[in-house]
BALOBA-1460 file (C-alpha; in Angstrom, 3 decimals):
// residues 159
<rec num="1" residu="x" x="86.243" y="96.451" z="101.912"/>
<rec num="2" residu="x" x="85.366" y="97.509" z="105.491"/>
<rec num="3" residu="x" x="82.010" y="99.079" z="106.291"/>
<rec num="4" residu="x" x="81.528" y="103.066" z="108.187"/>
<rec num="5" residu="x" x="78.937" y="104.544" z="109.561"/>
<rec num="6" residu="x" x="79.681" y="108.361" z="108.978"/>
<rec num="7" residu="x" x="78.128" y="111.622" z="110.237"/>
<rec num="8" residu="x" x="76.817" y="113.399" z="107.519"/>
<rec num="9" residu="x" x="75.195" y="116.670" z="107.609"/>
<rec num="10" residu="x" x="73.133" y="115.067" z="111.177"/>
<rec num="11" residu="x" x="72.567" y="111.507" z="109.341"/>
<rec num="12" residu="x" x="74.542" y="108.635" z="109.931"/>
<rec num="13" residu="x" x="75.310" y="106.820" z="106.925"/>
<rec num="14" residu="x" x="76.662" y="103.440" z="105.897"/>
<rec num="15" residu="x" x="79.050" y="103.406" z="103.547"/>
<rec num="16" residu="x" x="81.308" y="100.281" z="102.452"/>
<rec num="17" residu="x" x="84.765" y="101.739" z="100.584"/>
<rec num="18" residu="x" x="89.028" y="100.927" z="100.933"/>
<rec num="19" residu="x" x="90.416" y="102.576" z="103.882"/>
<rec num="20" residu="x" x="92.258" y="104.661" z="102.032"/>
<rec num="21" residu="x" x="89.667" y="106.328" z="99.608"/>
<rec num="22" residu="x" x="89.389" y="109.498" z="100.383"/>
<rec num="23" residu="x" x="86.522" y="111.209" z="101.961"/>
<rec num="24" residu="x" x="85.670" y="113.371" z="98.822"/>
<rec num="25" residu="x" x="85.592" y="110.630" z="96.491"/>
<rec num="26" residu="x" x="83.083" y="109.061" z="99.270"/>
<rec num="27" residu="x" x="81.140" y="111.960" z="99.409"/>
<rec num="28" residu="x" x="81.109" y="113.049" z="96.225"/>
<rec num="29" residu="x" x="80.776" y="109.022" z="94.436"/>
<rec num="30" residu="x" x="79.183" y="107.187" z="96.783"/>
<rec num="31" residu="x" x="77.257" y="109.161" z="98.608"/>
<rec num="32" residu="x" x="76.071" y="111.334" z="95.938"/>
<rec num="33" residu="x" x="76.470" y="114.789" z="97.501"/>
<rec num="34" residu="x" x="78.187" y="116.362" z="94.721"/>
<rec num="35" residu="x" x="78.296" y="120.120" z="96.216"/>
<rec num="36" residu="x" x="82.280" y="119.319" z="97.267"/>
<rec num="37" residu="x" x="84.193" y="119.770" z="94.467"/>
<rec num="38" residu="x" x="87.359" y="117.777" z="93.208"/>
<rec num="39" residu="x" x="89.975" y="120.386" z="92.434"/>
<rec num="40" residu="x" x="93.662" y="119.625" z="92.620"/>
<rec num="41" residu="x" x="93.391" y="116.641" z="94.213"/>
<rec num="42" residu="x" x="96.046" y="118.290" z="96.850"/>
<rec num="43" residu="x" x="94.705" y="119.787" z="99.184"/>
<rec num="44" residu="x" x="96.037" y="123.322" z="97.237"/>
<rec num="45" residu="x" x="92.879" y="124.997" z="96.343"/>
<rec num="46" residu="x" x="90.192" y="124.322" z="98.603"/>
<rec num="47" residu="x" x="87.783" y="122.716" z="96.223"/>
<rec num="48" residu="x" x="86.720" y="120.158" z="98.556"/>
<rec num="49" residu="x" x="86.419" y="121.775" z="101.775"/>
<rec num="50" residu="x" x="84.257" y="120.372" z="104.074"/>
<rec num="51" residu="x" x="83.604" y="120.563" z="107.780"/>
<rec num="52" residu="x" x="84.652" y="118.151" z="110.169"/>
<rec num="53" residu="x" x="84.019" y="118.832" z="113.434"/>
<rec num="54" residu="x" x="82.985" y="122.575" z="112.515"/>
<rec num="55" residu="x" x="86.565" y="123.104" z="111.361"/>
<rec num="56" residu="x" x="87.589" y="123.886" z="107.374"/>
<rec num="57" residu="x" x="88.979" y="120.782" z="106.228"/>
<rec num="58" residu="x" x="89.838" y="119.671" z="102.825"/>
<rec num="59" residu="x" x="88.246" y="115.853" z="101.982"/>
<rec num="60" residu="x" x="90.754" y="115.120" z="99.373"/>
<rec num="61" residu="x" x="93.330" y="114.694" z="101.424"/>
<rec num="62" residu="x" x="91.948" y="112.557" z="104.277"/>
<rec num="63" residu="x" x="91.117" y="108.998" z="104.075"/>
<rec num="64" residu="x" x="87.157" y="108.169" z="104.832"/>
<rec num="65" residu="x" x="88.760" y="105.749" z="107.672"/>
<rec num="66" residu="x" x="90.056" y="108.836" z="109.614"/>
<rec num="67" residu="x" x="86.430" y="110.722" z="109.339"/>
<rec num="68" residu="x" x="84.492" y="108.201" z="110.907"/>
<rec num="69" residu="x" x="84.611" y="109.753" z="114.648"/>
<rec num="70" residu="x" x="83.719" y="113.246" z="113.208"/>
<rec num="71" residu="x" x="80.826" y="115.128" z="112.406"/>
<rec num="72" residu="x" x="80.789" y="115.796" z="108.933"/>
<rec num="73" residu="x" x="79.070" y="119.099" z="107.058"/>
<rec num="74" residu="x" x="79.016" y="119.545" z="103.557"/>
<rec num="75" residu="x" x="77.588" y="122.716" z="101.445"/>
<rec num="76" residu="x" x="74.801" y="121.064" z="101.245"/>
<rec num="77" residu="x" x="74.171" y="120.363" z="105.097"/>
<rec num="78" residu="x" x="74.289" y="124.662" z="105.976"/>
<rec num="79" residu="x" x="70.832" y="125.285" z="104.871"/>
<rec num="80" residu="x" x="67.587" y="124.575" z="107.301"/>
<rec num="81" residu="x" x="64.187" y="123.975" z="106.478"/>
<rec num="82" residu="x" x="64.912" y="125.451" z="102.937"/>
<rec num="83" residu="x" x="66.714" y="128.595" z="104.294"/>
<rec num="84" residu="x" x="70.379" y="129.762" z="103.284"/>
<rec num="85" residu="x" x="72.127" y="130.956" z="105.770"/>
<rec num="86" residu="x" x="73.649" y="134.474" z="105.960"/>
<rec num="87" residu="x" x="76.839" y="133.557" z="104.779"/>
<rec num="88" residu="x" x="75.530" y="131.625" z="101.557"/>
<rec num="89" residu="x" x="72.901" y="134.701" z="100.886"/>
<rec num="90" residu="x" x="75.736" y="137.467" z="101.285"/>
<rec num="91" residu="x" x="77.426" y="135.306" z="98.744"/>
<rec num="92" residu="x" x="74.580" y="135.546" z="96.190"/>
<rec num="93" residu="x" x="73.896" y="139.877" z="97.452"/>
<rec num="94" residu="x" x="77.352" y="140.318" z="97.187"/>
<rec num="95" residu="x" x="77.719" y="138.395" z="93.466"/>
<rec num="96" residu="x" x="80.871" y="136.628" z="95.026"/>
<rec num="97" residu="x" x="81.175" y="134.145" z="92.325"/>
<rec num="98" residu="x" x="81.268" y="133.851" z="88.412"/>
<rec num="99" residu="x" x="81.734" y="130.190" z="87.783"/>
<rec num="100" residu="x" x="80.816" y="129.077" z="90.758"/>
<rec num="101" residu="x" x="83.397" y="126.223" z="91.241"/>
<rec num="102" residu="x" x="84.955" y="127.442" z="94.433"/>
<rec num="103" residu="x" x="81.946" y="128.371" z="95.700"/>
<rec num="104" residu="x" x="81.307" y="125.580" z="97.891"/>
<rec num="105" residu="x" x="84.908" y="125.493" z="99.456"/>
<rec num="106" residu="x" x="84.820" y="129.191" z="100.024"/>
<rec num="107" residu="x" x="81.753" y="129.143" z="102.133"/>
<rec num="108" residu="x" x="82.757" y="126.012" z="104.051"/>
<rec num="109" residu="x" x="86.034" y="127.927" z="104.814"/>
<rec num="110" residu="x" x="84.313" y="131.328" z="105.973"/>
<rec num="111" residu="x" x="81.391" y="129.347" z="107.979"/>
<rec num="112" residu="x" x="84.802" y="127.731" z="109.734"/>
<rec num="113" residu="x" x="85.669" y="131.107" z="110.465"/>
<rec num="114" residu="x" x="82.704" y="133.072" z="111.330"/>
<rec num="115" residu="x" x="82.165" y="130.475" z="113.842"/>
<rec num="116" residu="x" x="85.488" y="131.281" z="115.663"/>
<rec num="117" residu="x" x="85.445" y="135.428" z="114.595"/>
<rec num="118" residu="x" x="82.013" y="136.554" z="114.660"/>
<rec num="119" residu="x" x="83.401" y="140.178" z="113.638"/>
<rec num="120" residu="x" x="86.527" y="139.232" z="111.919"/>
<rec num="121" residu="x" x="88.888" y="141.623" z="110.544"/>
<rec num="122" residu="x" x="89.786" y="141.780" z="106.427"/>
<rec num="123" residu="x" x="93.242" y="140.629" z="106.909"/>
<rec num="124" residu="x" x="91.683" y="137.686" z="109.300"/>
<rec num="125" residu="x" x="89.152" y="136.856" z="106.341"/>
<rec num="126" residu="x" x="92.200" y="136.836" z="103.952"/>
<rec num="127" residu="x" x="94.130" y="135.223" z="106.067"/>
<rec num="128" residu="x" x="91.166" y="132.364" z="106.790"/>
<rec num="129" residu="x" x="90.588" y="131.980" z="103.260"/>
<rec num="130" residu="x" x="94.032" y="131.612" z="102.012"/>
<rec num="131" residu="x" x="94.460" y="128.738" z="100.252"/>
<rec num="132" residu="x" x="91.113" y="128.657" z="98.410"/>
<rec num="133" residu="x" x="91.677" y="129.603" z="94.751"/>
<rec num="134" residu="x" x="89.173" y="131.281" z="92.768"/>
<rec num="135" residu="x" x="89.972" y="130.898" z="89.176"/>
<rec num="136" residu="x" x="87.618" y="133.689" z="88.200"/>
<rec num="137" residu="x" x="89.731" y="136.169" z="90.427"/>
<rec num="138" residu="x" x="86.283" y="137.438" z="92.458"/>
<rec num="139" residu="x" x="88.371" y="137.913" z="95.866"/>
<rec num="140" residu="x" x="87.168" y="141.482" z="96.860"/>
<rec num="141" residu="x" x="83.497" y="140.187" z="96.710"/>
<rec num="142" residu="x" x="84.033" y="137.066" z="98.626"/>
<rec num="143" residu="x" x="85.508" y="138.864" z="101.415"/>
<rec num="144" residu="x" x="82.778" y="141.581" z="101.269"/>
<rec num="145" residu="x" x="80.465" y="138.593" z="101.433"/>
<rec num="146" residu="x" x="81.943" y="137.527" z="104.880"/>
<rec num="147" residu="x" x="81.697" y="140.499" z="106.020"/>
<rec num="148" residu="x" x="78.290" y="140.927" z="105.093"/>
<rec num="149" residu="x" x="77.443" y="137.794" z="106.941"/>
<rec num="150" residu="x" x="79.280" y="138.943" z="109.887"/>
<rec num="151" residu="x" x="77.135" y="142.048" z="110.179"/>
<rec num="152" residu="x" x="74.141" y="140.146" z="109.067"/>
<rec num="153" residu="x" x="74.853" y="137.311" z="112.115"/>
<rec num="154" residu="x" x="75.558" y="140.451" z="114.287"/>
<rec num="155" residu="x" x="72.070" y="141.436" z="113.869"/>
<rec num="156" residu="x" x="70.585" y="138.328" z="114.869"/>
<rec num="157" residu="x" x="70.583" y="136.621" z="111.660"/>
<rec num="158" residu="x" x="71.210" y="132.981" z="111.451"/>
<rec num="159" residu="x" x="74.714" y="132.309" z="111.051"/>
């Protein structure tokens, strides 16, 4: 099995697996960071979103050999010296999750997009979220959550 050095949440991390295994099952089973979620295994539902590069990307569809050039941020890489940011506390103010399996995708999706739309629209949150599936149907508080972290960013927040 071949060896990578990844970029993970700023630390760069050995990790021997096949080519082919995907970077979720990396992440998630040999790296131990457990905050990405296995879904559909599809790519469908957004699960497993991560960042690569600062762009929403979902980990069970790309092999860890095609990850190794990019920087990689999981949910659990966002926070700094023990702070959420405003998109992860608007999430908790805004009670925009029940089960909390999504959760992780959904705010790896909208940091993806705050960082491109700092004041984005509701049909651009929609439209930047589509694709992530929230089985417990919370979809008008997850996009009032963005937008609370839009106008929480706006105001000099960290973002």
């Amino acid at each position: 099995m071949p060896d990578y050095v990844l970029n993970v949440n700023g630390t760069r991390l050995h990790v021997t697996a096949p080519a082919e295994e995907t970077l979720l099952s990396v992440l998630r089973n040999r790296l131990e960071l457990t905050g990405t979620k296995y879904g559909c295994g599809e790519g469908q539902c957004g699960a497993c979103t991560v960042l690569l590069d600062g762009r929403a990307t979902r980990s069970c569809l790309m092999p860890v050999s095609a990850a190794v050039s990019a920087k990689i941020t999981t949910i659990e890489g966002l926070e700094q010296h023990g702070l959420l940011t405003p998109l992860q506390q608007a999430f908790l103010d805004e009670g925009a999750f029940q089960c909390g399996y999504c959760t992780s995708g959904m705010i790896m999706s909208a940091t993806s997009l705050l960082r491109d739309a700092h004041n984005p629209t509701e049909e651009q949150i929609v439209e930047a979220m589509n694709g992530n599936v929230c089985r417990c149907g919370t979809y008008p508080r997850i996009v009032a959550a963005v937008q609370r972290a839009a106008r929480l960013s706006a105001q000099g927040g960290r973002g």
